[in-house]
DRENMIKOL-163384 format. One record per residue (C-alpha): residue in three letters; residue number from 1; x, y, z. Coordinates in steps of 0.05 Angstrom, whole numbers, plus 5000, padded with zeros to 4 digits. Last residue first. Layout:
BEGIN
residuo  num  u  v  w
Ala  NUM  X  Y  Z
...
end
This chain:
BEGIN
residuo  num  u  v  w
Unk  609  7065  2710  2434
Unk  608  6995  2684  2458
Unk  607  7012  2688  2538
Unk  606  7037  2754  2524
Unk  605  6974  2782  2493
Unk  604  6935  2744  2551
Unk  603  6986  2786  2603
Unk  602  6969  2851  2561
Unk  601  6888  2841  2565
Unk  600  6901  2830  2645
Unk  599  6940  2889  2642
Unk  598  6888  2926  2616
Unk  597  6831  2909  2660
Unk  596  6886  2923  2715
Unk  595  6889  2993  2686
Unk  594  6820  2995  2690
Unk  593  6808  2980  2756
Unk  592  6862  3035  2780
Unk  591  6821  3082  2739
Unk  590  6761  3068  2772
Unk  589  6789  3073  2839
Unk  588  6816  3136  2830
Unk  587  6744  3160  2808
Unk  586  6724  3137  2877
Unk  585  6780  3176  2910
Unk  584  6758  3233  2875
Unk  583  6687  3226  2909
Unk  582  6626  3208  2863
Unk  581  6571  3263  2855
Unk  580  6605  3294  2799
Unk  579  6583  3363  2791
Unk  578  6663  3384  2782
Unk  577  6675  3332  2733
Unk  576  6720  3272  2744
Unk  575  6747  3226  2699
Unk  574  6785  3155  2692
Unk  573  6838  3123  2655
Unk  572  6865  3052  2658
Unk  571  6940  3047  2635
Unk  570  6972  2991  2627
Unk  569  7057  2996  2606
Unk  568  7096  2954  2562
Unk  567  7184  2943  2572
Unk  566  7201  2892  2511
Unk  565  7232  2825  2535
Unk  564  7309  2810  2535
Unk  563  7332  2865  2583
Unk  562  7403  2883  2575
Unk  561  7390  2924  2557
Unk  560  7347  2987  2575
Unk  559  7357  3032  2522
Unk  558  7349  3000  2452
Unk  557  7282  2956  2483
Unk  556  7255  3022  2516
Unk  555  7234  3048  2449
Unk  554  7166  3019  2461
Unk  553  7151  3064  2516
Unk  552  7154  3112  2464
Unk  551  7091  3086  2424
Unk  550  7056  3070  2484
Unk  549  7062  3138  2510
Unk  548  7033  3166  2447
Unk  547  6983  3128  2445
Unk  546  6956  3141  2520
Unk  545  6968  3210  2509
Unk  544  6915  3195  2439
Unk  543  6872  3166  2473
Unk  542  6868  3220  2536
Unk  541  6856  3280  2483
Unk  540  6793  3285  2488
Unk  539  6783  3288  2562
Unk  538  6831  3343  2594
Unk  537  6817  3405  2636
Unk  536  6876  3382  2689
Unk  535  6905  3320  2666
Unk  534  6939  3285  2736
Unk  533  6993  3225  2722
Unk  532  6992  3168  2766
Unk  531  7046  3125  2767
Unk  530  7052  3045  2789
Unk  529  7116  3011  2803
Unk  528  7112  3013  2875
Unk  527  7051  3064  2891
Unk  526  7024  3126  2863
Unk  525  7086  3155  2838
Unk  524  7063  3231  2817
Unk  523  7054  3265  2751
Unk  522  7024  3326  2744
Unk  521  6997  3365  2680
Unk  520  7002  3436  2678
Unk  519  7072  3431  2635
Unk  518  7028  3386  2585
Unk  517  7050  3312  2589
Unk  516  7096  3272  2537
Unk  515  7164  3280  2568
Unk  514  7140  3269  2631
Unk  513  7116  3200  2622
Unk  512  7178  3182  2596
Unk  511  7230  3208  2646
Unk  510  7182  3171  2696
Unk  509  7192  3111  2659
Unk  508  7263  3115  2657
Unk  507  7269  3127  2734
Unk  506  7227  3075  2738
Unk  505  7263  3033  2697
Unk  504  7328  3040  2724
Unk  503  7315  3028  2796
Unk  502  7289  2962  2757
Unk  501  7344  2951  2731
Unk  500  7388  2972  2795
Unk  499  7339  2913  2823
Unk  498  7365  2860  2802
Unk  497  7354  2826  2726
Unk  496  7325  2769  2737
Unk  495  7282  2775  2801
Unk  494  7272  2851  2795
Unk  493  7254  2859  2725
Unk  492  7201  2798  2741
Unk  491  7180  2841  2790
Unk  490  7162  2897  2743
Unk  489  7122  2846  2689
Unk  488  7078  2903  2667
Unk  487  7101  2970  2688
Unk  486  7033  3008  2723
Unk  485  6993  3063  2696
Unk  484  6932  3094  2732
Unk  483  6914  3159  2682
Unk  482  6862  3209  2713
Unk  481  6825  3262  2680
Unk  480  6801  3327  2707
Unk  479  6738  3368  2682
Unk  478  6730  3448  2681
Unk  477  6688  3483  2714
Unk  476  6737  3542  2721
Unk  475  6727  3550  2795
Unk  474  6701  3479  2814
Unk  473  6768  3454  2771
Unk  472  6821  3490  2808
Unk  471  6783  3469  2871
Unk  470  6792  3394  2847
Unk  469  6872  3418  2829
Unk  468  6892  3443  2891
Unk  467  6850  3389  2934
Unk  466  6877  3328  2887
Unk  465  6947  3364  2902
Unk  464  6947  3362  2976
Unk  463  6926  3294  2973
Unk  462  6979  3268  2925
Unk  461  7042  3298  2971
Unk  460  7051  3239  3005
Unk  459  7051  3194  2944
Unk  458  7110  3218  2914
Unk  457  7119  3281  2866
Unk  456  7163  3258  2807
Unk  455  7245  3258  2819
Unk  454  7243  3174  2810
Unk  453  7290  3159  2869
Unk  452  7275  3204  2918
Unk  451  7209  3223  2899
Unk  450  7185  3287  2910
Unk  449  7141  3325  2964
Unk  448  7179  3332  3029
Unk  447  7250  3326  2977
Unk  446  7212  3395  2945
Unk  445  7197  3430  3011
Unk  444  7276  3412  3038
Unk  443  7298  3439  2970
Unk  442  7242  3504  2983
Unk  441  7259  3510  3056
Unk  440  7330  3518  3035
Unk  439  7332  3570  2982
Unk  438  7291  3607  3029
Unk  437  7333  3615  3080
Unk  436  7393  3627  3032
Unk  435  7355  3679  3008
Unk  434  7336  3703  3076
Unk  433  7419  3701  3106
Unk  432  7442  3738  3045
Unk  431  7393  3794  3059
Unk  430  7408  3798  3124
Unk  429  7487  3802  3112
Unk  428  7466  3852  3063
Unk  427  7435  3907  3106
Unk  426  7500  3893  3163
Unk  425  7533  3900  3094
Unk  424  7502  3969  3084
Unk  423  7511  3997  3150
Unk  422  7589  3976  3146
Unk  421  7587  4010  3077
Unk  420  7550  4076  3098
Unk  419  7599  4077  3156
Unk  418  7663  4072  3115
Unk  417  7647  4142  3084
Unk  416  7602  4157  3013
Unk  415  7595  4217  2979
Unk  414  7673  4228  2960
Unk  413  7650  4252  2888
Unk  412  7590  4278  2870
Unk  411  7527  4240  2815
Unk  410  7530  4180  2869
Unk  409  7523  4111  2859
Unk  408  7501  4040  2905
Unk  407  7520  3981  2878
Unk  406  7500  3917  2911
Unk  405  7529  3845  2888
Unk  404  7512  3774  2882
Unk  403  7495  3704  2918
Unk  402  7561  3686  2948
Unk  401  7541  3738  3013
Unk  400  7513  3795  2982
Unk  399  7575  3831  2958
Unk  398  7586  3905  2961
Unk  397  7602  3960  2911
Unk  396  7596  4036  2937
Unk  395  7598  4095  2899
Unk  394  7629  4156  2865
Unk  393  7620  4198  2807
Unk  392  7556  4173  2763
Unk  391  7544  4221  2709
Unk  390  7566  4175  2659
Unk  389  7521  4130  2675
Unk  388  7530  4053  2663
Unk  387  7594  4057  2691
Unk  386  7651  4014  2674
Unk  385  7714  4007  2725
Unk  384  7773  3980  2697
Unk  383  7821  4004  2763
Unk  382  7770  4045  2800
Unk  381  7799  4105  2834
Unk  380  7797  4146  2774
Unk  379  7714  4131  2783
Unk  378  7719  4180  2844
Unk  377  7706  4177  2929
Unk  376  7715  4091  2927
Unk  375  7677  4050  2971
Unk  374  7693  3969  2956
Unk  373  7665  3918  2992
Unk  372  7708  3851  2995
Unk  371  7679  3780  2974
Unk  370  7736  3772  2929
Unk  369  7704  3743  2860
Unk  368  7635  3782  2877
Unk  367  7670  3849  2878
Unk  366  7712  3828  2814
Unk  365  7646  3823  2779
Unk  364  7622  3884  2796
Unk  363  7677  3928  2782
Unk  362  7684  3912  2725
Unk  361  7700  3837  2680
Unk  360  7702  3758  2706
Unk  359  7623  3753  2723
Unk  358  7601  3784  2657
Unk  357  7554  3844  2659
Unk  356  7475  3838  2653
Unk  355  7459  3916  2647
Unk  354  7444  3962  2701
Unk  353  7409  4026  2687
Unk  352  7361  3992  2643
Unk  351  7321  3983  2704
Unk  350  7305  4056  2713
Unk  349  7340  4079  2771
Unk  348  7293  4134  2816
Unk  347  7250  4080  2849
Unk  346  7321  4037  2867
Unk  345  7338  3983  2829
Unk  344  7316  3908  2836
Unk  343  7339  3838  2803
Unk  342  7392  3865  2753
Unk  341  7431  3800  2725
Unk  340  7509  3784  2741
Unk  339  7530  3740  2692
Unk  338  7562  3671  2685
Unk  337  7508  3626  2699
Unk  336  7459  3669  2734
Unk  335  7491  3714  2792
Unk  334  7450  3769  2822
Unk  333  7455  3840  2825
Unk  332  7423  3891  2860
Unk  331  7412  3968  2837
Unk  330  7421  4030  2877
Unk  329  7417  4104  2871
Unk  328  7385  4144  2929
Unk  327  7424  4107  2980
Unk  326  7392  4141  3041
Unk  325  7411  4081  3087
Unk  324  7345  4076  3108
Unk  323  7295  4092  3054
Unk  322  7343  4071  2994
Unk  321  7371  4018  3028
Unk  320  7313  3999  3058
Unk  319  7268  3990  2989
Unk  318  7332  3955  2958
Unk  317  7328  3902  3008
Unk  316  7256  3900  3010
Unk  315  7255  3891  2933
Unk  314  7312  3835  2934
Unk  313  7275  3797  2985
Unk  312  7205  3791  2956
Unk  311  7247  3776  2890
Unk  310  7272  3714  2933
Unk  309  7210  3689  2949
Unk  308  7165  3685  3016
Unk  307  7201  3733  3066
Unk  306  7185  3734  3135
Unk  305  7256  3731  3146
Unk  304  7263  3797  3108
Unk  303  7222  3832  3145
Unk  302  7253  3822  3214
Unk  301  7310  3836  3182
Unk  300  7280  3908  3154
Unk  299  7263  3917  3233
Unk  298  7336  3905  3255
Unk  297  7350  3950  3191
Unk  296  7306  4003  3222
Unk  295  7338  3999  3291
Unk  294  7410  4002  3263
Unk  293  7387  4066  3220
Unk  292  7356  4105  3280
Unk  291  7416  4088  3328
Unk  290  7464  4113  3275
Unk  289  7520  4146  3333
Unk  288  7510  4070  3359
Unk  287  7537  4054  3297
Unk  286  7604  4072  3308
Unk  285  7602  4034  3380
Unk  284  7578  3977  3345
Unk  283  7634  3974  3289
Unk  282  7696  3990  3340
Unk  281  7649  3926  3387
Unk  280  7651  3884  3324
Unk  279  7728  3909  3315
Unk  278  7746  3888  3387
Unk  277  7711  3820  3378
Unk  276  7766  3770  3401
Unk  275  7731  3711  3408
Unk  274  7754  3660  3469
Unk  273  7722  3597  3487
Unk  272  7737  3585  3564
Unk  271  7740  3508  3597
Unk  270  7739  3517  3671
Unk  269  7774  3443  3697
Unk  268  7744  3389  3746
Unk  267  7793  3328  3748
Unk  266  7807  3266  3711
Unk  265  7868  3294  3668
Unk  264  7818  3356  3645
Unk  263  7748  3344  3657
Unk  262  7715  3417  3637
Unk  261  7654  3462  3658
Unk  260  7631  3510  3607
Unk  259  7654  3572  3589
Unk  258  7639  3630  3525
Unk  257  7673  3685  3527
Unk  256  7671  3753  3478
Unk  255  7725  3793  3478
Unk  254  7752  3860  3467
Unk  253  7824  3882  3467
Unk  252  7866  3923  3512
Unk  251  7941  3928  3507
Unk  250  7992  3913  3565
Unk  249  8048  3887  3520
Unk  248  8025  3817  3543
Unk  247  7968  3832  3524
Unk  246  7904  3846  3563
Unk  245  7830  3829  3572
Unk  244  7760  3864  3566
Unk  243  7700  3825  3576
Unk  242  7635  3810  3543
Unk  241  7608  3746  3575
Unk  240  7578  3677  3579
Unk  239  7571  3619  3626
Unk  238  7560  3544  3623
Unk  237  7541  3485  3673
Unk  236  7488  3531  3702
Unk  235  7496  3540  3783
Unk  234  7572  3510  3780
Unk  233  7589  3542  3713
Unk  232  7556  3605  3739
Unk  231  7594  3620  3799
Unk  230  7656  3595  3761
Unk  229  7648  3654  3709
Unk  228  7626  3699  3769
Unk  227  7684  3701  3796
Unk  226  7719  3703  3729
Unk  225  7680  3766  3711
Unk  224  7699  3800  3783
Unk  223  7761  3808  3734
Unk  222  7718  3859  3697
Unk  221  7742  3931  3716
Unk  220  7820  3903  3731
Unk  219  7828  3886  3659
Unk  218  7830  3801  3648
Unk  217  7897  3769  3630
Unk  216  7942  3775  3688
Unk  215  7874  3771  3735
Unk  214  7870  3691  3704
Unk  213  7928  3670  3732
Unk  212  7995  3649  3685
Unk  211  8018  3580  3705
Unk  210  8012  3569  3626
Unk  209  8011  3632  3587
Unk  208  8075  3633  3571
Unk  207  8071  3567  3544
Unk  206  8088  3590  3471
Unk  205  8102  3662  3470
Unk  204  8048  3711  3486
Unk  203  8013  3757  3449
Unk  202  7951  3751  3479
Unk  201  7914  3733  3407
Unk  200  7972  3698  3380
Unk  199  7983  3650  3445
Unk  198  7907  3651  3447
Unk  197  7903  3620  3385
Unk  196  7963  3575  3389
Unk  195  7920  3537  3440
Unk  194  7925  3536  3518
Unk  193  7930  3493  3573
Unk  192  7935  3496  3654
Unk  191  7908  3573  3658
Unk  190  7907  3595  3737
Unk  189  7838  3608  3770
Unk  188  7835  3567  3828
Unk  187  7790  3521  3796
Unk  186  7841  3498  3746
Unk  185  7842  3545  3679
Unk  184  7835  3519  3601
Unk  183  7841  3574  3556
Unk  182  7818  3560  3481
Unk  181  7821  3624  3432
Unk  180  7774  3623  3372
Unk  179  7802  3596  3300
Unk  178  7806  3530  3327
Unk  177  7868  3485  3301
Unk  176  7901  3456  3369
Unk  175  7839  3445  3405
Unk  174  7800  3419  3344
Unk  173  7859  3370  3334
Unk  172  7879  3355  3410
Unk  171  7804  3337  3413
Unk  170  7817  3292  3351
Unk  169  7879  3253  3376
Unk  168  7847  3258  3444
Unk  167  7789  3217  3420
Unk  166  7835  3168  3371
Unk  165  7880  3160  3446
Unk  164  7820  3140  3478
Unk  163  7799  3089  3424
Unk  162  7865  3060  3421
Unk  161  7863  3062  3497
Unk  160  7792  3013  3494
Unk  159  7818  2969  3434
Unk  158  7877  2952  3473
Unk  157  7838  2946  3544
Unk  156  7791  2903  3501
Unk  155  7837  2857  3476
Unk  154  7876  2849  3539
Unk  153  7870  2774  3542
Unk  152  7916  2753  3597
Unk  151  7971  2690  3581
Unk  150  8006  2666  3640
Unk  149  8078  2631  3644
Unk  148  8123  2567  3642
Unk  147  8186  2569  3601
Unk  146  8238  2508  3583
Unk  145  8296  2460  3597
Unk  144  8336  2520  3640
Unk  143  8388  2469  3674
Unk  142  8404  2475  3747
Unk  141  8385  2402  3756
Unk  140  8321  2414  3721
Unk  139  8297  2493  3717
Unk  138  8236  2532  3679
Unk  137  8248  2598  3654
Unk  136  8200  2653  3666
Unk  135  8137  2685  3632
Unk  134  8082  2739  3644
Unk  133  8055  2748  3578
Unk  132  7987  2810  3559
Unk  131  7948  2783  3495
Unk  130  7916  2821  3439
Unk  129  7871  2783  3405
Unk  128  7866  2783  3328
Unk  127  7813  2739  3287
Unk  126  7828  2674  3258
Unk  125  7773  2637  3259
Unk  124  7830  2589  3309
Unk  123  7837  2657  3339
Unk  122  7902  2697  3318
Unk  121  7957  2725  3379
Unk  120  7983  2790  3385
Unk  119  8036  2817  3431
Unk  118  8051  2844  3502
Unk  117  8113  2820  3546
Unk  116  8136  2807  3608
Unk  115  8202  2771  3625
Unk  114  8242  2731  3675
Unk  113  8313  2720  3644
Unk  112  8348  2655  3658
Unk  111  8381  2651  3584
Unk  110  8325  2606  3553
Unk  109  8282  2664  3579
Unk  108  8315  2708  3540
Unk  107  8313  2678  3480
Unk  106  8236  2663  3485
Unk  105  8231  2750  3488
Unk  104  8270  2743  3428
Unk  103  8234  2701  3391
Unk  102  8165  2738  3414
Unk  101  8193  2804  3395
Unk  100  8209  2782  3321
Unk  99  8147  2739  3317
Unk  98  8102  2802  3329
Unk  97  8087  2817  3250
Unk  96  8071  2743  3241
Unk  95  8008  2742  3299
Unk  94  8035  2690  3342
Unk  93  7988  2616  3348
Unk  92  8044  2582  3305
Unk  91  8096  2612  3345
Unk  90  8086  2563  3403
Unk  89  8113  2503  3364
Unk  88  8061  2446  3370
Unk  87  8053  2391  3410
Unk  86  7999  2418  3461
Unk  85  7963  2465  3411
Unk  84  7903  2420  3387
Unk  83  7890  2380  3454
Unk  82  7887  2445  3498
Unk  81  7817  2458  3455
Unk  80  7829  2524  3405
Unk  79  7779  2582  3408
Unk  78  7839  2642  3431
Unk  77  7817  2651  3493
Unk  76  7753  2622  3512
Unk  75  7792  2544  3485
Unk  74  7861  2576  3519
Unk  73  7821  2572  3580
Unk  72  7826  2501  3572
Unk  71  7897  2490  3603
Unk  70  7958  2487  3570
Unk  69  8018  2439  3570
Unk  68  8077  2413  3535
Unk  67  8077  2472  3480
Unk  66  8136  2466  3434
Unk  65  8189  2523  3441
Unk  64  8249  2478  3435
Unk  63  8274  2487  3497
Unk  62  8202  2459  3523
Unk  61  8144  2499  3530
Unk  60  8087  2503  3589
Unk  59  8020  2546  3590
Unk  58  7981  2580  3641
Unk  57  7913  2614  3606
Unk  56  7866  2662  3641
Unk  55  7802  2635  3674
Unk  54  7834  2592  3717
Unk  53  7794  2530  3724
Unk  52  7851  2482  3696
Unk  51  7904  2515  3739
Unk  50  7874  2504  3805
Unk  49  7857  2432  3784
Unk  48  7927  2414  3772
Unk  47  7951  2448  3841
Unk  46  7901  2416  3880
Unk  45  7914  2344  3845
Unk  44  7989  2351  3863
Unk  43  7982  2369  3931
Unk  42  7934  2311  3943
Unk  41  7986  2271  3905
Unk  40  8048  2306  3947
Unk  39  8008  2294  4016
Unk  38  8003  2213  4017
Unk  37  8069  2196  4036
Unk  36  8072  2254  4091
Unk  35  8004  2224  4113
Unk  34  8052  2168  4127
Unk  33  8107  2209  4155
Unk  32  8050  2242  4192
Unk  31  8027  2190  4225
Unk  30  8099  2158  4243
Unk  29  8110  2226  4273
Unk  28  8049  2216  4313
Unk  27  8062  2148  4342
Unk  26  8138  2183  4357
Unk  25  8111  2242  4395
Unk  24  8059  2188  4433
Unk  23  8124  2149  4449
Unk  22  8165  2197  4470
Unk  21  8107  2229  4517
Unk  20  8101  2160  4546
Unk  19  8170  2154  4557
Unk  18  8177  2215  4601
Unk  17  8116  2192  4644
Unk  16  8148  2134  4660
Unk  15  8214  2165  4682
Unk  14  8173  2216  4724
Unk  13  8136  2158  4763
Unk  12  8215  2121  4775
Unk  11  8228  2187  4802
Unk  10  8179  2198  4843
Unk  9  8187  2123  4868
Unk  8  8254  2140  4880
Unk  7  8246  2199  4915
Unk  6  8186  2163  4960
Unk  5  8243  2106  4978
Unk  4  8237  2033  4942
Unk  3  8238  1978  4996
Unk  2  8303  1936  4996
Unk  1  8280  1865  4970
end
């Protein structure tokens, strides 16, 4: 045998080598063809739990539109299980007014279209969710045979921009409707938005004033204002100021600005509040000539909010118009019912200067009908007019607020100007202002102390007037007597009959017990259905109140139906004297005793019946 050369054994080594690698390339292939085998079931299984624990919902409908698949986020979604909507038509879960857009969004898709699409669906309780669809078609052999997609619940994105766009509806509202002029300016000073106020008020046509910078609008003496307008709004988070600003026609006017810092379109906005006050500042710069006068009514306001009772107010008023103003002949008016009464005249005006006139006739009444002051230099002036003098020649007629009028009268003509009228309705605006004051802190006194329901003084205020009326009685030595009364079988009224009845009946029972009291005596609602009823200097005649009650208690049966049982009250009674030893609360206590004494003795009278 020829021995083998070093090539060929190199070669022969190579050779080997070569079909080693094959062969561990082809060991592997065969590995991976049968991994390969294995793969699309492991595939599979990832894929199918994937979708099962995503939390929004992937679906699957045939040509038909019935639902092949789903996957149990529908359960979170919409509160159906996968196994009670596979098998039905998908439309049966679509709110009915969206069926039109769902059909023909399915349409599409049946024609190879990929769409998106935002509708309503119903809860199995049936409650609306707004849903968010991301479909396409599904293919075999070319063929579209269905639609897969994704369902997002975007109820509360829905609810959330509705909401939004309610808030801008009504900021749009007040910014679009204010009486006072709204600018809106970026920080570098240049207006972004403005209402049909300012438009007027600048004289500007509609978005003129937008781009415009805030120097084009402010006079040259207080633009530093705006400088200092942001300056505050950044130290403060608001600003104020009297300015003067300009026209378009280059006019001056005077204005009042309130600011505050702004988000406009997510970013950092000067919000202004406009008020043109030019004739305030006319008015102030007028009175400014009447320093004296404008200081003294400051003082008479002062006054006047101390103020107990409206005839307190009415004097001072007339006192400082006649003092102040120099109105030597005035009287003040106020509406009751349909006429305007005389409440205060000046010291030399008798009373019966000023009669009650009717609200709808003179001068007077036609002054409280418009609201508008009147100064007129002769009586030919005055269409109708009716003085009560006849030596009265000219005068002034102003309202006080929607309360009355002021009249102010002069034996010459021409002896009043637009001055004494201003001053006099600065005077009146005051006056207004403490009546209504006072009108208020007695209804908010009175709900304090009443109650609610009944319109009797309540509990609360029962301590207050034990001390008015036990000092009443040291002074005068006089005695006090105490009735306890409480509506027998209440909360059976309740149970049977609800408790608007019973509503009822206390109020009815209250209405009662009023009706047969003194004016000085004081009923009060001690407790749930039990009154209390106060008898200042009273003893012998507590028997027969008590009769008399029971006798018109008994009348309830013709009101209060449909009850089927008469309505009867127990009263105990009790007394106090002012050299009792025993404490009013212990003489309470006695008459609450005996009013249960007495309603025991009613319940046996029942029992019997």
């Amino acid at each position: 045998m020829r021995k083998k050369t070093t090539d060929e054994g190199r070669q022969e080594k190579g050779m080997n080598n070569q079909l080693e690698q094959e062969l561990n390339w082809l060991r592997q292939r065969v590995t991976e063809l049968e991994q390969a085998k294995e793969a699309p079931q492991k595939n599979e299984k990832k894929y199918h739990d994937l979708v099962e624990s995503l939390p929004d919902v992937i679906y699957l409908v045939d040509e038909h539109g019935i639902v092949t698949y789903i996957n149990p986020a529908i359960e979170t979604t919409l509160g159906y299980t996968p196994a009670e909507v596979i098998g039905h038509h998908f439309t049966e879960f679509v709110y009915q007014e969206d069926l039109p857009l769902i059909k023909e969004g399915f349409q599409q898709i049946l024609s190879g279209h990929v769409i998106t699409n935002e509708y309503r669906c119903l809860t199995k309780l049936g409650e609306i969710r707004w849903m968010r669809t991301a479909s396409r078609p599904t293919f075999k052999r070319n063929r579209v045979v269905g639609a897969q997609g994704m369902l997002m619940n975007i109820t509360e994105q829905k609810l959330a921009a509705a909401s939004l766009r309610e808030s801008e509806r009504r900021y749009r509202s007040i910014f679009e409707s204010t009486t006072d002029a709204l600018l809106i300016f970026n920080l570098d000073g240049v207006i972004v938005a403005a209402n049909p106020t300012a438009y007027t008020m600048y004289g500007y046509q509609e978005n003129e004033l937008i781009g415009l910078h805030a120097k084009k609008i402010i006079h040259p003496d207080y633009f530093h204002g705006f400088s200092n307008f942001r300056r505050n709004v950044d130290e403060r988070g608001r600003f104020y100021i009297d300015s003067i600003n300009l026209r378009k026609d280059g006019s001056q006017f005077h204005i009042e600005m309130h600011g505050t810092s702004f988000t406009y379109h997510g970013k950092q906005h000067l919000l202004s509040v406009i008020r043109d006050v030019t004739e305030r500042v006319k008015a102030e710069n007028a009175l400014r000539d009447s320093k004296w006068k404008i200081e003294s009514l400051h003082k008479t306001a002062r006054l006047l909010e101390a103020c107990d009772s409206d005839e307190e107010v009415y004097r001072l008023t007339v006192k400082a118009a006649e003092e102040i103003l120099e109105l030597s002949m005035c009287t003040l008016d106020v509406v009751e019912g349909n006429k305007l009464v005389v409440k205060a005249t000046s010291s030399n005006l008798p009373p019966e200067a000023s009669k009650p006139i009717d609200l709808d006739i003179g001068l007077a009444g036609k002054t409280y009908r418009t609201g508008k002051t009147t100064v007129f230099g002769s009586m030919d002036e005055v269409l109708g007019a009716r003085p009560t003098r006849e030596d009265f020649k000219s005068g002034i007629s102003a309202p006080i607020g929607g309360i009355g009028v002021f009249q102010a009268a002069s034996k010459t003509q021409d002896a009043f100007t637009e001055e004494d009228a201003r001053l006099l309705e600065l005077l009146l605006g005051h006056t207004a202002e403490a009546v209504k004051r006072i009108h208020l802190q007695n209804k908010l006194k009175e709900q304090a102390i009443r109650d609610p329901l009944t319109g009797v003084y309540n509990r609360y205020y029962l301590n207050e007037l034990l001390a008015q009326e036990s000092a009443r009685s040291k002074r005068y030595d006089r005695p006090i007597a105490f009735l306890m009364i409480d509506i027998d079988r209440f909360k059976e009224i309740n149970d049977r009959f609800g408790h608007q009845m019973g509503d009822r009946v206390l109020r009815e029972t209250a209405k009662l017990l009023e009706e047969q009291v003194r004016d000085s005596d004081i009923v009060v609602r001690y407790g749930g259905d039990e009154f209390l009823i106060i008898l200042p200097e009273t003893i012998d005649e507590i028997d027969a109140l008590k009769e008399r009650i029971h006798k018109e208690v008994a009348r309830y049966g013709d009101i209060l139906k449909p009850l089927d049982f008469p309505i009867t009250l127990s009263i105990g009674s009790a007394y106090w004297n002012p050299d009792d030893s025993n404490a009013l609360e212990t003489i309470l206590a006695e008459a609450d005793r005996q009013m249960y004494k007495a309603k025991r003795l009613q319940e046996q009278e029942n029992q019997l019946r």
